[in-house]
C-alpha positions, 0 to 999 in steps of 0.5 A: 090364213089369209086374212090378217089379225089384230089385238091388244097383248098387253093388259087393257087400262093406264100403264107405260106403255101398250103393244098392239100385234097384227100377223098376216099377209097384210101385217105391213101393209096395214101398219104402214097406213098408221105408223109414219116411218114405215110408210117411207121405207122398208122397215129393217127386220126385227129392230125397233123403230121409233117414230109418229103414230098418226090416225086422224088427228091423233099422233102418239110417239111409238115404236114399231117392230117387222119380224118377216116370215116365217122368222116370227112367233105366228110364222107369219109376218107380224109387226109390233106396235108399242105406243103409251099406255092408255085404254081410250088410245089403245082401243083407237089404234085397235079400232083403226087396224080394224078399219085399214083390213085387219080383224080382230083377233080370238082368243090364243089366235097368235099361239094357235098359228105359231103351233098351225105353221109348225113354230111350237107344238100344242105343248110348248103352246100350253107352258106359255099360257102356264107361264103366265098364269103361274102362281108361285115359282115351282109352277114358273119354273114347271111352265117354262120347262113345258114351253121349252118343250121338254115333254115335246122331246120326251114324246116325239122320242116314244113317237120314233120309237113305235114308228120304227115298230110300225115300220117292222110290222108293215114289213113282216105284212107286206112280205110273209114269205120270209116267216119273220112274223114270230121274231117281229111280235117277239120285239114288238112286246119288248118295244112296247114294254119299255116304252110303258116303263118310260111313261110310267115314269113321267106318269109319276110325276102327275101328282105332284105336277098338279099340286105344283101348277095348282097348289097344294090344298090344305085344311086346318080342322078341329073342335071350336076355339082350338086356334085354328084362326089363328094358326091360319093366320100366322101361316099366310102372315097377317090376320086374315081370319077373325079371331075370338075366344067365342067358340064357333066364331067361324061358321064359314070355311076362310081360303087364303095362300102362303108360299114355301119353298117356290110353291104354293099352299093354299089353306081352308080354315073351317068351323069347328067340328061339334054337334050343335043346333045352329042352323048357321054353324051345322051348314059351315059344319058340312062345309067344311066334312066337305072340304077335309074330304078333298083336301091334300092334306089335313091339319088336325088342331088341338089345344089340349092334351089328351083331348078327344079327336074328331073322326077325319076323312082324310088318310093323309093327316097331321096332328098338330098342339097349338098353344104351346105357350099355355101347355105345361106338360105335353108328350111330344110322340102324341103330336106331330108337331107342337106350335104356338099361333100367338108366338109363332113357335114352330110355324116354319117347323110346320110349314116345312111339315106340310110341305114334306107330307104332299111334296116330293121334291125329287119329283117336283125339279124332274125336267118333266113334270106332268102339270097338265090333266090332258097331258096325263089322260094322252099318255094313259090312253097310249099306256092302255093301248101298248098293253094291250098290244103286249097282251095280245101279241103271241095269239094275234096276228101283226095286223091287229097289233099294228092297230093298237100301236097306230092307237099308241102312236095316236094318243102321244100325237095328241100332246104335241098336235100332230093328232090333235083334232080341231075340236080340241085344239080350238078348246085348248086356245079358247083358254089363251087370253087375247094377243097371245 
């Protein structure tokens, strides 16, 4: 990689201040024709440097950054550059390391060749991109826990182990005289049964992992008029939702999000389920079958006892008694929970339900959580390939097994990079935002 790239990693507009990054060969060389205090010496790795930012008749007090290699975050040389905040100034700066030699950098460049010069694997590099786009603390804390490299561990630790597997098998290969090709199958099946057990156990983690890195989907759905409005907005906390005694007030679903418990619900408020020749209404009707069908879960709202349930598409429901402070006499077991939109009764009571319906906490704080839909199809391809391996172990030969292990070994690599192609990887980094 021997040309040098630049850009802006700070978010673009008026702030206090901007950091422009470059990395490459010429990352000094280059900063030295913009940044005064570099040009007069060589600038002392890794500490910050005050200093003029001078291009043309231009000057920007700033702060420069040398990090060596390959003690970088790209393994390469890199330099900082945090001047004052400003688009018209950033975009100068920019510009100016273009013109001395630098080219502008794609998206995710820096990660891509943090992970290309062996500083992070694919993984890592996927929980920065998760760090930044987390929405509440649990998928924070999920991002971190990848960029730390947590699954790295995890799946480098299977890799040894089918290696040594492999290992076995080339050797039982490359000397037949010594009949130990029974013995080798024998522990080839066990090998490859407990690492299926291993990834049955973070594979367990999936559904959860999803939920917390993209929210839980929550739909409230009912008749018209049973306060599904108004339950929408006592949970997120502000009326976001218009409320009328008018049945058939939403015709439309309505998203909005709360978060309990580090995690975050994102709710659907839909029209109210009834027959009804409004061409407007019959459309926000189908909408929201739609999205009861495809919900985590479903809040089914009432606001009267005994009253007729609407047919829900959904295994995982909740039956829930609004207005509490109108009702007289209820029984209870009928309802999952009864509440008060208007008064707030038992609105953490509910939230605390929902969340106890789609979250298992357990699996929620695991040091590895599967948040990620290619981590989970990489592991079920290497899943799939090592049962096949166990089914075909006492009527194959071992050359035959080695190839469904290399499959195995294969798919694992995928995760961290080591197998990855370069489809793949310049699909994952196409993701990253400019200057990370």
């Amino acid at each position: 990689m021997a040309d040098t790239i630049c850009a802006i990693a700070t978010p673009l507009g008026q702030g206090g201040v901007s950091i422009i990054r470059l990395s490459g060969e010429r990352a000094l060389e280059i900063a030295k024709q913009v940044f005064a205090p570099f040009s007069k010496k060589q600038p002392e790795p890794r500490k910050a440097i005050f200093g003029k930012l001078i291009i043309d008749d231009i000057q920007d007090d700033a702060l420069g950054l040398y990090f060596p290699a390959p003690k970088s975050f790209t393994g390469e040389e890199v330099v900082e550059l945090q001047i004052h905040g400003g688009y018209y100034l950033s975009q100068t700066v920019l510009r100016a390391l273009i013109q001395k030699g630098a080219r502008l950098a794609e998206r995710g460049e820096f990660s891509k060749r943090a992970v290309l010069n062996g500083q992070m694997d694919m993984s890592q590099a996927e929980g920065i991109i998760d760090l930044i786009n987390a929405s509440s603390m649990a998928s924070l804390r999920a991002g971190s826990r990848l960029m730390y490299g947590n699954l790295k561990h995890f799946v480098e630790q299977l890799q040894d182990e089918l290696t040594n597997c492999i290992c076995e098998v080339n050797v039982a290969l490359d000397y037949p005289e010594h009949d130990i090709e029974y013995i080798t199958a024998q522990k080839i099946a066990e090998t490859s049964t407990e690492i299926v057990k291993k990834i049955d156990k973070q594979l367990a983690t999936a559904k959860t992992g999803l939920k917390v890195k993209n929210g839980v989907k929550v739909v409230l759905a009912g008749d018209p008029n049973v306060g599904k409005s108004s339950l929408l907005n006592a949970l997120v906390g502000y009326e976001r939702a218009i409320v009328t005694d008018i049945a058939g007030t939403t015709r439309d679903t309505l998203n909005e999000s709360y978060e309990f418990n580090g995690l975050l619900f994102n709710v659907t408020d839909t029209a109210g389920l009834r027959e009804t020749n409004d061409t407007v209404e019959s459309v926000g009707i189908k909408r929201a079958v739609g999205e009861i069908e495809t919900a985590d879960l479903v809040v089914l709202v009432q606001d009267k006892p005994n009253k007729s349930i609407p047919e829900i598409n959904n295994k995982n429901v909740i039956k829930i008694l609004n207005k509490a402070d109108k009702q007289q006499t209820v029984n209870e077991k009928d309802y999952d929970l009864i509440v008060s939109a208007k008064t707030g009764k038992n609105i953490e009571e509910l939230k605390q339900l929902i969340f106890d319906k789609t979250i298992d906490q357990n699996i929620a704080d695991s040091d590895i959580l599967l948040t990620n839909n290619r981590h989970i199809v990489c592991l079920e391809k290497a899943k799939n390939a090592l049962i096949d391996t166990i089914e075909h172990c006492e009527n194959t030969t071992l050359d035959c097994l080695s190839i469904t292990l290399m499959q195995a070994w294969d798919a694992l690599g995928e995760i961290t990079g080591t197998t990855a192609s370069e489809h793949i990887i310049n699909e994952i980094f196409s993701k990253f935002c400019l200057g990370k």
